[in-house]
ZARO-78271 format. One record per residue: x, y, z of N, C-alpha, C, CB in turn. Coordinates in steps of 0.2 Angstrom, whole numbers, padded with zeros to 4 digits, always signed. Glycine has a CB too. Example, Ala and Ser with C-alpha at 12.3 -4.5 7.8 and 13.67 -1.06 7.14 Angstrom:
BEGIN
+0066-0028+0039+0062-0022+0039+0066-0016+0039+0057-0022+0045/+0064-0011+0035+0068-0005+0036+0064+0000+0039+0070-0003+0029/
***
This chain:
BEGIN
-0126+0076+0042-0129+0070+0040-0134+0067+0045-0124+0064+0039/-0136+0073+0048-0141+0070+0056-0147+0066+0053-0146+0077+0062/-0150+0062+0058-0157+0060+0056-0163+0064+0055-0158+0056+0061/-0162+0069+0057-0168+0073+0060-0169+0078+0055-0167+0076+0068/-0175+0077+0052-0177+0082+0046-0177+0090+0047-0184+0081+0045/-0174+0094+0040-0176+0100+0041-0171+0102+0046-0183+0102+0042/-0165+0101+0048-0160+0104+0054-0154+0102+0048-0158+0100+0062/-0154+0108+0045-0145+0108+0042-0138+0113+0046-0147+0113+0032/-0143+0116+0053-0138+0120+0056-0134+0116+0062-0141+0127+0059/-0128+0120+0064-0124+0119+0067-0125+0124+0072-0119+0120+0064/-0122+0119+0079-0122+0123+0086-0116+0122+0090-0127+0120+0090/-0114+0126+0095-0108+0125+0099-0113+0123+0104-0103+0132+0101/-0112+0120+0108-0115+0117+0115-0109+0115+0121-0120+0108+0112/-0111+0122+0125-0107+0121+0130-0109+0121+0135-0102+0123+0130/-0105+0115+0137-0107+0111+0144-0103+0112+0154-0106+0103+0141/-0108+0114+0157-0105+0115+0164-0100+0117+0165-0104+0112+0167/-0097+0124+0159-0092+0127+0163-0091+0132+0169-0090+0128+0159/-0093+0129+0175-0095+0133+0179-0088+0133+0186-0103+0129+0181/-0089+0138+0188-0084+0139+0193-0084+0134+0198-0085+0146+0196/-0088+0130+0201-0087+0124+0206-0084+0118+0201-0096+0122+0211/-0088+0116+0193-0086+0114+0190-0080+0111+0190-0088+0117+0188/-0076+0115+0187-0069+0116+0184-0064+0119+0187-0070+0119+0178/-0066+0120+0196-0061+0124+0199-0056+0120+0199-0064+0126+0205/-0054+0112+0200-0049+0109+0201-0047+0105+0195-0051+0105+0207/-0053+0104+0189-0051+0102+0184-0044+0100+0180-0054+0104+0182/-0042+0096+0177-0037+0095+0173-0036+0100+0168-0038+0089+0170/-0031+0103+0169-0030+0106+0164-0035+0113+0163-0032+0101+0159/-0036+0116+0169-0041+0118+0168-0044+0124+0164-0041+0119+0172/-0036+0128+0166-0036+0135+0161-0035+0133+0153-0031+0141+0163/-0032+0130+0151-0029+0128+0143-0037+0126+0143-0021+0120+0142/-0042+0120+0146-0048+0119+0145-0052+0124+0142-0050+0116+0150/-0051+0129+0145-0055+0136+0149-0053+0139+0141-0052+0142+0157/-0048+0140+0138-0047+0143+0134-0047+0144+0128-0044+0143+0135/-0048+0137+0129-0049+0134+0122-0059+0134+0121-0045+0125+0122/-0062+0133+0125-0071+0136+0125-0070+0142+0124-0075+0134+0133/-0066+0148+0127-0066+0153+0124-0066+0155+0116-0063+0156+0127/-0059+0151+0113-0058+0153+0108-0064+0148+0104-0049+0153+0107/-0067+0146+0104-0075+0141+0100-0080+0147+0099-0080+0133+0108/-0081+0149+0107-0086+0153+0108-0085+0159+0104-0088+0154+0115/-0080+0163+0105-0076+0168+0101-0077+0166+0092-0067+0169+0104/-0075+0161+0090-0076+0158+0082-0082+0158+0079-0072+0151+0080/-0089+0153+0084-0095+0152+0082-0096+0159+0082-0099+0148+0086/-0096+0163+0086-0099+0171+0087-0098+0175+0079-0092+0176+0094/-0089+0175+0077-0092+0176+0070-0092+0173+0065-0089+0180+0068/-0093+0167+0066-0097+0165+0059-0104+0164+0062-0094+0156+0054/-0108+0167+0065-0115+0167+0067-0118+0160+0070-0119+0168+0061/-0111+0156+0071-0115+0151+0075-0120+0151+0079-0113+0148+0079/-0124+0149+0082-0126+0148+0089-0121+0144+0093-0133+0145+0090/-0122+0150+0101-0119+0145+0105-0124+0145+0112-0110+0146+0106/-0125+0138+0113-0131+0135+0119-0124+0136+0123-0136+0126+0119/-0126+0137+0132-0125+0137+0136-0128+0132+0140-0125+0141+0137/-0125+0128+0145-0129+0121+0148-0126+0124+0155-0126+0113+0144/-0132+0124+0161-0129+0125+0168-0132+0121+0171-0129+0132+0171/-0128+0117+0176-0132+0112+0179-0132+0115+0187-0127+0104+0178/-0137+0108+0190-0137+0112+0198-0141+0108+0200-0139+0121+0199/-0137+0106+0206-0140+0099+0208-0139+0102+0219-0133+0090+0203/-0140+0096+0222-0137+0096+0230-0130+0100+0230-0136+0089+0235/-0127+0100+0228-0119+0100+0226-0119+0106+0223-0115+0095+0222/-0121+0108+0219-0120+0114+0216-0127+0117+0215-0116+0113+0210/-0128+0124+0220-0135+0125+0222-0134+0133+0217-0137+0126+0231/-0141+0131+0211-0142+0138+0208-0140+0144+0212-0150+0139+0207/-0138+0148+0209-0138+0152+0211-0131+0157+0216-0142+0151+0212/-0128+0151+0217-0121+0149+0222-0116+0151+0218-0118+0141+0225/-0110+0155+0220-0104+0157+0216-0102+0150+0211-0098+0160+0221/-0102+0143+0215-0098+0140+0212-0104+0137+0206-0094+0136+0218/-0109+0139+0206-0114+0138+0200-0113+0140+0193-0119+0141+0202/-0111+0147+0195-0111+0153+0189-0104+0149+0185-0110+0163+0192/-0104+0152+0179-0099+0152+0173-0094+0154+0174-0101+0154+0167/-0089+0151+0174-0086+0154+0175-0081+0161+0174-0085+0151+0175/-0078+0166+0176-0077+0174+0174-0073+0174+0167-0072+0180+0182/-0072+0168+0165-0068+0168+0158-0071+0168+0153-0063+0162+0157/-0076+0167+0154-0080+0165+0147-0088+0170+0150-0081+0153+0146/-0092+0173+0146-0097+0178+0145-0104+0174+0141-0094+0185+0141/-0109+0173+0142-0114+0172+0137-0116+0177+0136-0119+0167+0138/-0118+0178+0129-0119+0182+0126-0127+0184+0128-0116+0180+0119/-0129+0189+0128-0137+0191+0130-0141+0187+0126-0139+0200+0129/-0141+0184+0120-0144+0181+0117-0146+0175+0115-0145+0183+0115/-0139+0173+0119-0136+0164+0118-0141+0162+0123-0128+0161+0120/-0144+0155+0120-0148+0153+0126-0145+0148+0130-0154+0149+0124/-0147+0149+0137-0144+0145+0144-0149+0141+0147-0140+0150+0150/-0147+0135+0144-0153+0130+0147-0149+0126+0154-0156+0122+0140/-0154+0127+0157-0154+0122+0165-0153+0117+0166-0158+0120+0169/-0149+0112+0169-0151+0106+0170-0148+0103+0177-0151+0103+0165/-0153+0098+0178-0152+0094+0183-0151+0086+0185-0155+0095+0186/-0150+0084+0177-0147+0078+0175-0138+0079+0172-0152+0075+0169/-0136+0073+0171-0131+0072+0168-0129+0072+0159-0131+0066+0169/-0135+0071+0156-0138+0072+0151-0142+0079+0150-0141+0066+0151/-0139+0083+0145-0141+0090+0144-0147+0091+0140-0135+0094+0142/-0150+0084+0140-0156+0085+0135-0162+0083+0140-0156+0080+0128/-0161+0078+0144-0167+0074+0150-0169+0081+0156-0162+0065+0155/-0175+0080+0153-0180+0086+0157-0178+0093+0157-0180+0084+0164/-0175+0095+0150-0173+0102+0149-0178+0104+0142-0164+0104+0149/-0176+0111+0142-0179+0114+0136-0173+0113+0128-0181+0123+0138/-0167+0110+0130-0162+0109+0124-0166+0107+0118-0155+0104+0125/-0169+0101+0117-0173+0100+0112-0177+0105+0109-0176+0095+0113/-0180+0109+0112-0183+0116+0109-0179+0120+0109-0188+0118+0110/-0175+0123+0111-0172+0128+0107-0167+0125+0101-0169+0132+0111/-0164+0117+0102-0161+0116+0096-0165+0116+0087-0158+0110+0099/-0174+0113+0090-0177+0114+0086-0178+0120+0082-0180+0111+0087/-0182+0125+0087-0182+0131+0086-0173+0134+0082-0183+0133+0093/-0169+0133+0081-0163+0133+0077-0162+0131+0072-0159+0132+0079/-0165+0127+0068-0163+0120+0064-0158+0118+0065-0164+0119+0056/-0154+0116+0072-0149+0112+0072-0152+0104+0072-0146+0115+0078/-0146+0100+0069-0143+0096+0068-0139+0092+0068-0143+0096+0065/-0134+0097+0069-0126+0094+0072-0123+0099+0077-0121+0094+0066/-0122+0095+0083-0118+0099+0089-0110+0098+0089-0120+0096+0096/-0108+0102+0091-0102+0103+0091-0101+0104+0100-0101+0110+0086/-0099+0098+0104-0099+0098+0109-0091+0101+0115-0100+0091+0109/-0095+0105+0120-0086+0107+0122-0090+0107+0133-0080+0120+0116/-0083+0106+0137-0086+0107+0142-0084+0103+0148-0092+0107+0141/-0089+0101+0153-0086+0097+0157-0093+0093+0162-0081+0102+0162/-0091+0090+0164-0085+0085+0165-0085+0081+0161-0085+0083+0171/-0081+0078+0159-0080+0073+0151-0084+0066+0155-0067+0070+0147/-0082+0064+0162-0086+0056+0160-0092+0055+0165-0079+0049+0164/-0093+0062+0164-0102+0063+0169-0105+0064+0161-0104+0074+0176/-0106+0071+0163-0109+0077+0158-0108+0077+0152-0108+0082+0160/-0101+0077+0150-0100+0077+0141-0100+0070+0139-0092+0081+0138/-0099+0066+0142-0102+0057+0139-0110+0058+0140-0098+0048+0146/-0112+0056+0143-0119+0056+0145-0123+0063+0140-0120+0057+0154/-0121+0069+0139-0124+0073+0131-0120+0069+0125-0121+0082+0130/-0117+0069+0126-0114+0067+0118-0120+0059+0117-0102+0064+0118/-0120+0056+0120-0123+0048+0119-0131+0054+0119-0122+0038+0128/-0132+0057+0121-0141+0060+0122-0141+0062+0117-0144+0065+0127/-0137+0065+0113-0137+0069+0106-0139+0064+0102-0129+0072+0103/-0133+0058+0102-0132+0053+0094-0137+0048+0096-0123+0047+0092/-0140+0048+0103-0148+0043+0099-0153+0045+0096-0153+0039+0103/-0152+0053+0099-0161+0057+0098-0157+0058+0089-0164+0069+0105/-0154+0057+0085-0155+0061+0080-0148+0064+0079-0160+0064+0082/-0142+0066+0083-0139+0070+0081-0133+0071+0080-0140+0073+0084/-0129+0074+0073-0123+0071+0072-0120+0074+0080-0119+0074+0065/-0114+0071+0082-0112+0074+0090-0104+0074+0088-0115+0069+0098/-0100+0080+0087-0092+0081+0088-0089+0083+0093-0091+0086+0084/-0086+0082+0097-0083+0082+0104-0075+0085+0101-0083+0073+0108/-0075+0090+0104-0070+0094+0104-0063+0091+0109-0072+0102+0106/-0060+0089+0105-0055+0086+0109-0049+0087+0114-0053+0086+0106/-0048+0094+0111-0043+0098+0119-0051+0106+0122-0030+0103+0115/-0056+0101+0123-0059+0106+0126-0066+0102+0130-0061+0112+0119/-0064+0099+0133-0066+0095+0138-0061+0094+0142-0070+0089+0136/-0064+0094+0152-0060+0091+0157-0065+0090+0162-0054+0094+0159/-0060+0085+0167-0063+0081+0173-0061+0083+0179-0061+0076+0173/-0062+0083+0184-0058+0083+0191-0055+0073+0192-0064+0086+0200/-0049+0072+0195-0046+0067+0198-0051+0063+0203-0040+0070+0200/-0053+0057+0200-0062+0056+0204-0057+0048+0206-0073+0055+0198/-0048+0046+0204-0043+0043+0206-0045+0038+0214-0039+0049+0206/-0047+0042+0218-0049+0040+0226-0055+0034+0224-0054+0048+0230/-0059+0035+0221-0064+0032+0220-0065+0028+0214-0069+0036+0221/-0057+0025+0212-0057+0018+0206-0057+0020+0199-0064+0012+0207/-0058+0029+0198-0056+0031+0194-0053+0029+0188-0054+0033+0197/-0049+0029+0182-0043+0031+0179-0040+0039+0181-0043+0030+0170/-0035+0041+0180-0033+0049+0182-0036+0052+0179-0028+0050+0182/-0037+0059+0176-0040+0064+0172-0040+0063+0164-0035+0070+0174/-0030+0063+0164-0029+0063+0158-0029+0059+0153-0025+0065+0157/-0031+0053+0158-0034+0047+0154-0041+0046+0153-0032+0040+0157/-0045+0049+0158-0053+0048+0156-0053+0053+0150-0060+0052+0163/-0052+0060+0149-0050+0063+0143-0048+0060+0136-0046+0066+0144/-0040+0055+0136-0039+0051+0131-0045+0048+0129-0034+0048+0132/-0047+0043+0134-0052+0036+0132-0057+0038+0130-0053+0031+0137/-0062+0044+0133-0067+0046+0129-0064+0050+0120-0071+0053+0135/-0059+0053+0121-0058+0056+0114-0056+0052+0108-0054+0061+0115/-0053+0046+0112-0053+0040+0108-0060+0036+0104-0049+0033+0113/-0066+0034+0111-0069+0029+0111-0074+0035+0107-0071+0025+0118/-0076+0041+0105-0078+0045+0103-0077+0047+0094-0075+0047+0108/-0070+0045+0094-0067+0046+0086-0071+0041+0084-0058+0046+0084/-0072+0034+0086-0073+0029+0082-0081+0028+0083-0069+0024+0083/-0084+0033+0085-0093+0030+0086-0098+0032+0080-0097+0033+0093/-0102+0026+0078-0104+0025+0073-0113+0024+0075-0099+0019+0069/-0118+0026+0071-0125+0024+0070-0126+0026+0060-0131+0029+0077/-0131+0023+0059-0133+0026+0055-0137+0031+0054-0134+0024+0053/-0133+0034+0050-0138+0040+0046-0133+0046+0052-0152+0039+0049/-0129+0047+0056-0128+0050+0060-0120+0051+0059-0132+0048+0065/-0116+0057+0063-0109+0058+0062-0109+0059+0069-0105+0064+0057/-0101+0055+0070-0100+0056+0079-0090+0059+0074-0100+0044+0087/-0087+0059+0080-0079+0060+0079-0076+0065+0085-0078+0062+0072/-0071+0064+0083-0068+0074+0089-0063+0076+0082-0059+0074+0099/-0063+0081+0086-0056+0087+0083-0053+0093+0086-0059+0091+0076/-0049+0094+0086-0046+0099+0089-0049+0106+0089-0039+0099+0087/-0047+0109+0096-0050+0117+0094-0049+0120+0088-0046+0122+0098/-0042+0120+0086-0039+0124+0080-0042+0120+0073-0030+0124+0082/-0044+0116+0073-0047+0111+0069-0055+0111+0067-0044+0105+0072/-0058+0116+0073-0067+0114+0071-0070+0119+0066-0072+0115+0078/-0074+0114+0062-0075+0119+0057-0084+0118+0057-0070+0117+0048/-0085+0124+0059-0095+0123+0060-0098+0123+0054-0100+0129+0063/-0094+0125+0050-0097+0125+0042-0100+0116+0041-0090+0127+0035/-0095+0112+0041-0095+0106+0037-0095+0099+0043-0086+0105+0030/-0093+0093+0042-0093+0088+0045-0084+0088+0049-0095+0082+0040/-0083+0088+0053-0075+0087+0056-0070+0083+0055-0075+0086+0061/
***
């Protein structure tokens, strides 16, 4: 139901799963696993699936803890867009190659849920796009020290505050791994 003309396809869009990333994350490997088994499902029903690598002072291109991590593979012809925002659309090429795709509707999985996957998911649903947030396939590190909620509560409350977001003309919601269907709406 996106805004955006002439995009009837579907995308996996995954976000910073990267070895510095998600080394301490919540949940990490059950996280990890579940982006495998997405990436593994879009693969055969011909999804596309974007890759999103970020890299900033903290995490320098090219540094072990940059790369994707050894669980998960992109595929030689999956596109892997750069970035250096929070938001996986601000100053990258995602908007063209999602155009280039006729995508429409993302199907969101990755990390970190209250950086990077809040801040794409809100970049998606203004430019236009429906945005589905995979429910047990996003996590966080414990940022607790610094006034935080804990892991497994930034996760809940985004996957809550998430299910119920609304614009028009546009589909937000989550759904479980075992539940995403790229064909249709979630």
């Amino acid at each position: 139901m996106t805004t955006l003309e002439n995009r009837p396809n579907t995308a996996l869009l995954v976000v910073d799963v990267q070895k510095g990333v998600v080394e301490t994350a919540h949940e990490r490997d059950a996280v990890v696993a579940n982006v495998g088994s997405l990436v593994e499902q879009a693969r055969r029903e011909r999804v596309p699936v974007i890759w999103v690598q970020h890299s900033d002072e903290d995490l320098v291109k090219g540094s072990d803890d940059w790369r994707i991590v050894p669980e998960l593979t992109p595929g030689i012809a999956e596109p892997l867009v750069e970035k250096n925002y929070a938001d996986s659309f601000e100053d990258t090429m995602l908007e063209t190659v999602l155009s280039g795709l006729g995508v429409g509707r993302l199907v969101v999985a990755g990390a970190a849920t209250d950086v990077c996957i809040r801040s794409t998911l809100h970049g998606a649903f203004v430019r236009g796009y429906d945005a589905i947030l995979v429910s047990d396939a996003h996590t966080t590190d414990d940022q607790t020290a610094w006034g935080a909620p804990p892991p497994d509560q930034v996760v809940a409350h985004t996957n809550l505050y998430w299910t119920y977001q609304t614009a028009p003309g546009r589909t937000a919601g989550t759904v479980g791994t075992k539940d995403v269907d790229f064909g249709g709406t979630a």
